[in-house]
Backbone atoms as SQL, in Angstrom:
CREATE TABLE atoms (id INTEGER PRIMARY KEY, chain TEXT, resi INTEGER, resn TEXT, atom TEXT, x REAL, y REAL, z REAL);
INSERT INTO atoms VALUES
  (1, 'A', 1, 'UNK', 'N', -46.932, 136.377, -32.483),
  (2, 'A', 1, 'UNK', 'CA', -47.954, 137.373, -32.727),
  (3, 'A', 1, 'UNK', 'C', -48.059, 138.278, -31.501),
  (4, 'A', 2, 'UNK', 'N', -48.066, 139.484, -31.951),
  (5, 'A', 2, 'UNK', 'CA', -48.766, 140.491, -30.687),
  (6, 'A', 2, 'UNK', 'C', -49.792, 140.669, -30.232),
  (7, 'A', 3, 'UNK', 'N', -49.972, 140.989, -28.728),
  (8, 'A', 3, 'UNK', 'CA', -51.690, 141.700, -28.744),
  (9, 'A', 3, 'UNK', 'C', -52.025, 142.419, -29.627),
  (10, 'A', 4, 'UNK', 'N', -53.474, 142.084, -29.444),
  (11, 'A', 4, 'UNK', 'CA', -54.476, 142.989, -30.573),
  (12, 'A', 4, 'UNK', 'C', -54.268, 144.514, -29.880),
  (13, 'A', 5, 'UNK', 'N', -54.612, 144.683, -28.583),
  (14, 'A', 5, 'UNK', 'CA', -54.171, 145.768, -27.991),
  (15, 'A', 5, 'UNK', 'C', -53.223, 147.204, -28.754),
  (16, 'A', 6, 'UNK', 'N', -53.997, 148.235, -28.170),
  (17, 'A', 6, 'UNK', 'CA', -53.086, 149.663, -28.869),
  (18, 'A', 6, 'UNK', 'C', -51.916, 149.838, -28.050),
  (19, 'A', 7, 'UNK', 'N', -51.086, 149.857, -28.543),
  (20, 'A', 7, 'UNK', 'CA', -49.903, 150.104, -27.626),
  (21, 'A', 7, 'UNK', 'C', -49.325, 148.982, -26.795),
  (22, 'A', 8, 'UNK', 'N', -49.485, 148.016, -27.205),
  (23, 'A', 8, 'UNK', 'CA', -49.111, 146.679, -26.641),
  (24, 'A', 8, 'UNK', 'C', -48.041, 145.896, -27.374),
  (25, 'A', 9, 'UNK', 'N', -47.013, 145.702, -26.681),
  (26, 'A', 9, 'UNK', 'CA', -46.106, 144.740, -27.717),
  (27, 'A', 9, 'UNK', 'C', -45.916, 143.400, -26.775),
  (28, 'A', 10, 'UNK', 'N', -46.524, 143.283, -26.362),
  (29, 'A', 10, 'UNK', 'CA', -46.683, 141.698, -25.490),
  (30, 'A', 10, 'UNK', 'C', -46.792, 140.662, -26.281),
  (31, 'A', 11, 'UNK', 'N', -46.591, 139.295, -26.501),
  (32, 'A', 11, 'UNK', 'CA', -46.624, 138.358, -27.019),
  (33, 'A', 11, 'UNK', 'C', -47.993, 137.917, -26.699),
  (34, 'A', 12, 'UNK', 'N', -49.130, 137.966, -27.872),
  (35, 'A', 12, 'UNK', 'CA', -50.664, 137.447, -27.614),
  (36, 'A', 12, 'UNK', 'C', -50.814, 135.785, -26.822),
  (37, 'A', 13, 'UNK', 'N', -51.089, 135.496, -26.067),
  (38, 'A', 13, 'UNK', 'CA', -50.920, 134.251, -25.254),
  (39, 'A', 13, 'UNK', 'C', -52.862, 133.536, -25.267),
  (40, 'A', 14, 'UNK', 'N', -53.580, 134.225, -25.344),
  (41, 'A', 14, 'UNK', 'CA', -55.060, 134.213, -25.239),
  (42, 'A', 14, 'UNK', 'C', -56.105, 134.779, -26.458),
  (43, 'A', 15, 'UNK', 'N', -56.246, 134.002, -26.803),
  (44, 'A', 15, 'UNK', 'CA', -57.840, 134.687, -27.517),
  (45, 'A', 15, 'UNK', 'C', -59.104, 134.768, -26.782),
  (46, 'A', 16, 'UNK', 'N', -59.452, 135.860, -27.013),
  (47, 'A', 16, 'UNK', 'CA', -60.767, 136.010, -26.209),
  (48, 'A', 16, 'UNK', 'C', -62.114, 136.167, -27.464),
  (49, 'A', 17, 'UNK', 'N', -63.047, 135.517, -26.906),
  (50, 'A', 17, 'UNK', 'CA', -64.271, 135.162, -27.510),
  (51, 'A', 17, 'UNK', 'C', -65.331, 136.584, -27.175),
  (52, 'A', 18, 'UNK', 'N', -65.476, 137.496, -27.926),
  (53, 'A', 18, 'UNK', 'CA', -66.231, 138.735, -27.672),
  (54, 'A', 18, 'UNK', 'C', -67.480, 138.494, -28.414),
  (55, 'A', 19, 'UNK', 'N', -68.457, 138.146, -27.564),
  (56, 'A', 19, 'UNK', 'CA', -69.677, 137.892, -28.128),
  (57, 'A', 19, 'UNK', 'C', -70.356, 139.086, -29.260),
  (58, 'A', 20, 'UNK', 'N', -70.177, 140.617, -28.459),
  (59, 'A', 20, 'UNK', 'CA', -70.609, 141.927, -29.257),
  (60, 'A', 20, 'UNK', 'C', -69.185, 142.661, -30.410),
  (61, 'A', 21, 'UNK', 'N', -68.451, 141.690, -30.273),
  (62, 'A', 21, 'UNK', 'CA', -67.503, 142.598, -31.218),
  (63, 'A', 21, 'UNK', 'C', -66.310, 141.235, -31.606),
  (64, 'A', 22, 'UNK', 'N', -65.539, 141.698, -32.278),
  (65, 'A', 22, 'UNK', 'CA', -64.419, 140.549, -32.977),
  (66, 'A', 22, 'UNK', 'C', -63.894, 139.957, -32.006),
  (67, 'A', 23, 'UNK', 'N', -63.322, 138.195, -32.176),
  (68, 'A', 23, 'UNK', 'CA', -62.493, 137.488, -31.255),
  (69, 'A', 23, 'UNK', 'C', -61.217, 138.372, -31.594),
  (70, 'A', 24, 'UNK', 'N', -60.440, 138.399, -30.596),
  (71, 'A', 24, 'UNK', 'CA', -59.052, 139.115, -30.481),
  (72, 'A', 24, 'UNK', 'C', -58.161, 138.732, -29.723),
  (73, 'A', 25, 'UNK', 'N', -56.811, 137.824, -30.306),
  (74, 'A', 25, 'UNK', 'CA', -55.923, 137.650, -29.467),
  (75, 'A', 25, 'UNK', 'C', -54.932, 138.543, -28.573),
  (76, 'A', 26, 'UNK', 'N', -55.072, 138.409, -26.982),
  (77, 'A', 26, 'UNK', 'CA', -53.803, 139.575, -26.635),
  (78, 'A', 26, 'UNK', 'C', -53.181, 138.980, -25.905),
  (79, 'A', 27, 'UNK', 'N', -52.143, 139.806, -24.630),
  (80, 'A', 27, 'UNK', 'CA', -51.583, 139.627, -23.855),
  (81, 'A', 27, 'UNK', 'C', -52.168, 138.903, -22.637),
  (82, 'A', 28, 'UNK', 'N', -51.961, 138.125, -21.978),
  (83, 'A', 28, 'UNK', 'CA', -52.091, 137.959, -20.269),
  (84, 'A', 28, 'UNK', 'C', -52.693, 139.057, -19.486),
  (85, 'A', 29, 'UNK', 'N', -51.500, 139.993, -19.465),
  (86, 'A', 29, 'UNK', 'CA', -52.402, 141.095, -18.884),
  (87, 'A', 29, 'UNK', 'C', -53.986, 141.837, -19.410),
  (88, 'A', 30, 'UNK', 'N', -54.211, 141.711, -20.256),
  (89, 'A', 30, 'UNK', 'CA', -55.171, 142.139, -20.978),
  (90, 'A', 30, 'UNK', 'C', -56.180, 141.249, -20.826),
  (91, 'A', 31, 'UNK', 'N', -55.789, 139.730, -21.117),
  (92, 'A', 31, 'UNK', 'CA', -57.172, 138.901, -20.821),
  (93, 'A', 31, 'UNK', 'C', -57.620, 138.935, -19.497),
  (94, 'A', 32, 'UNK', 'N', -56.166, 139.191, -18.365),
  (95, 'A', 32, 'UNK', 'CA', -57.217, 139.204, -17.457),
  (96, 'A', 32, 'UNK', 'C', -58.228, 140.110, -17.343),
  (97, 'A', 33, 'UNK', 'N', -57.759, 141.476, -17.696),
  (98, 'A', 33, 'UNK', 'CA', -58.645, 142.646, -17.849),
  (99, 'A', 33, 'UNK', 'C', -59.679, 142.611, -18.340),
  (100, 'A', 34, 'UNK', 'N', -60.019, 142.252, -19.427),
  (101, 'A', 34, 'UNK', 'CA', -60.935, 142.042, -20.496),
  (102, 'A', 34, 'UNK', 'C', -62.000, 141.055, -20.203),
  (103, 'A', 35, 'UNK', 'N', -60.833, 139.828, -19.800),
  (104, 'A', 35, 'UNK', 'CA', -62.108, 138.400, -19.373),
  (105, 'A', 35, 'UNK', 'C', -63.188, 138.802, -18.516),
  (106, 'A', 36, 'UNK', 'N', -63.335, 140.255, -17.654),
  (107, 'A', 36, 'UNK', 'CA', -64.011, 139.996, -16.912),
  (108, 'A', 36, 'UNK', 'C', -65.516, 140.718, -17.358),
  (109, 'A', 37, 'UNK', 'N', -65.413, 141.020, -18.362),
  (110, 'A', 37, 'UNK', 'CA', -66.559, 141.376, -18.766),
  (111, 'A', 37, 'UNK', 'C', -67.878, 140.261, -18.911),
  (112, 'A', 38, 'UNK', 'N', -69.044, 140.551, -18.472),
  (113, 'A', 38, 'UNK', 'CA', -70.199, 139.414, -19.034),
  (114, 'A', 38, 'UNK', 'C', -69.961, 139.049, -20.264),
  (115, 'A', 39, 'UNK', 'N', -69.699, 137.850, -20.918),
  (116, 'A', 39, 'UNK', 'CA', -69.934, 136.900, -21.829),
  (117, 'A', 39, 'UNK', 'C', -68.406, 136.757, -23.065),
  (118, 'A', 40, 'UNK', 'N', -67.330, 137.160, -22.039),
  (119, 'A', 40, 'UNK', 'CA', -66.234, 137.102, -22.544),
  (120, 'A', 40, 'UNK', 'C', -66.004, 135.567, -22.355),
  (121, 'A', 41, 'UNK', 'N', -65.052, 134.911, -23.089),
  (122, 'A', 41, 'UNK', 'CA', -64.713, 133.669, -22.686),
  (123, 'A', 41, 'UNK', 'C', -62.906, 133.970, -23.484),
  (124, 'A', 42, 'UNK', 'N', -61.984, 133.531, -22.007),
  (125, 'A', 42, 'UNK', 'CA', -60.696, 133.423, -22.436),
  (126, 'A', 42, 'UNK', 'C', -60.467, 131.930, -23.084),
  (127, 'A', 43, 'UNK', 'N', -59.565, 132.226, -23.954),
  (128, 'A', 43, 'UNK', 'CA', -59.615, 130.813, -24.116),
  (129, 'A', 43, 'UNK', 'C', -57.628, 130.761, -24.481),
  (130, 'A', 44, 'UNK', 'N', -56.865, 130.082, -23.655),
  (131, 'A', 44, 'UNK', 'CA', -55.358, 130.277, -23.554),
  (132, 'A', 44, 'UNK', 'C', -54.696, 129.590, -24.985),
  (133, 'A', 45, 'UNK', 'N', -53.913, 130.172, -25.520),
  (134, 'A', 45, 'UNK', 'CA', -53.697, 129.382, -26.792),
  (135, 'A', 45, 'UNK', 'C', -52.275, 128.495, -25.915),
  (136, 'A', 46, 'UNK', 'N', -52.472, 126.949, -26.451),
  (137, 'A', 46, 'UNK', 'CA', -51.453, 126.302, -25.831),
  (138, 'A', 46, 'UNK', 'C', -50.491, 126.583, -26.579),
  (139, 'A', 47, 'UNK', 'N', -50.176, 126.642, -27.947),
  (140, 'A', 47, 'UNK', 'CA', -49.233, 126.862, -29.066),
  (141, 'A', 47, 'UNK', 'C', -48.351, 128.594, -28.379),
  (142, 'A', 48, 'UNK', 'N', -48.748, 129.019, -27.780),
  (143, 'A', 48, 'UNK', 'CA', -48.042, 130.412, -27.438),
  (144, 'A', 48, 'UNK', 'C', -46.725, 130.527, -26.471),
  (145, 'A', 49, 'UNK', 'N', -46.500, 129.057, -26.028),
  (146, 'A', 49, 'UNK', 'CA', -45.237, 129.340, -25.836),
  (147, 'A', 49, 'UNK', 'C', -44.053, 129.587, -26.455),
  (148, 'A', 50, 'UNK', 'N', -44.243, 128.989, -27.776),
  (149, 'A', 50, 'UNK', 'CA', -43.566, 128.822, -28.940),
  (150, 'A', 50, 'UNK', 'C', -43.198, 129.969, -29.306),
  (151, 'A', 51, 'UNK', 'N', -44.154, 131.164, -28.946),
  (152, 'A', 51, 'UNK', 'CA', -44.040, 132.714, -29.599),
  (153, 'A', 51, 'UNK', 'C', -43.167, 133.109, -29.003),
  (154, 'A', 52, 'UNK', 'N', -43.071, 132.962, -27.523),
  (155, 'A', 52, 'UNK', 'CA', -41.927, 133.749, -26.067),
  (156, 'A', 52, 'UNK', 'C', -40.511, 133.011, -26.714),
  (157, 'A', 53, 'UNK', 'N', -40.295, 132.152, -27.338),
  (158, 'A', 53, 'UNK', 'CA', -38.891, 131.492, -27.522),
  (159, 'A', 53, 'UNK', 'C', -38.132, 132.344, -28.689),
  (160, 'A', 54, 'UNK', 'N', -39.008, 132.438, -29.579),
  (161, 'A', 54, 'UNK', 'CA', -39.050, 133.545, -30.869),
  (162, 'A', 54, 'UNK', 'C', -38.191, 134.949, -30.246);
């Protein structure tokens, strides 16, 4: 799966928990970006290595 992200073709590695708007899986780079908002919660999908082998 890809990031949710526009313009992103990264392999989604994280779902993030968005309290004011939809959970959305993206990239690494992005969760870090994103996580840092108040009341984000990353949460790493362990199953996503499986996607990078793909």
């Amino acid at each position: 799966m890809e990031c949710s992200e526009d313009d992103c073709d990264r392999p989604a590695t994280v779902k993030l928990h968005v309290p004011w708007d939809e959970n959305r899986l993206v990239c690494a780079p992005h969760a870090r970006v994103l996580g840092q908002q108040d009341g984000v919660v990353a949460d790493p999908r362990p199953d996503s290595a499986d996607d990078l082998l793909e």
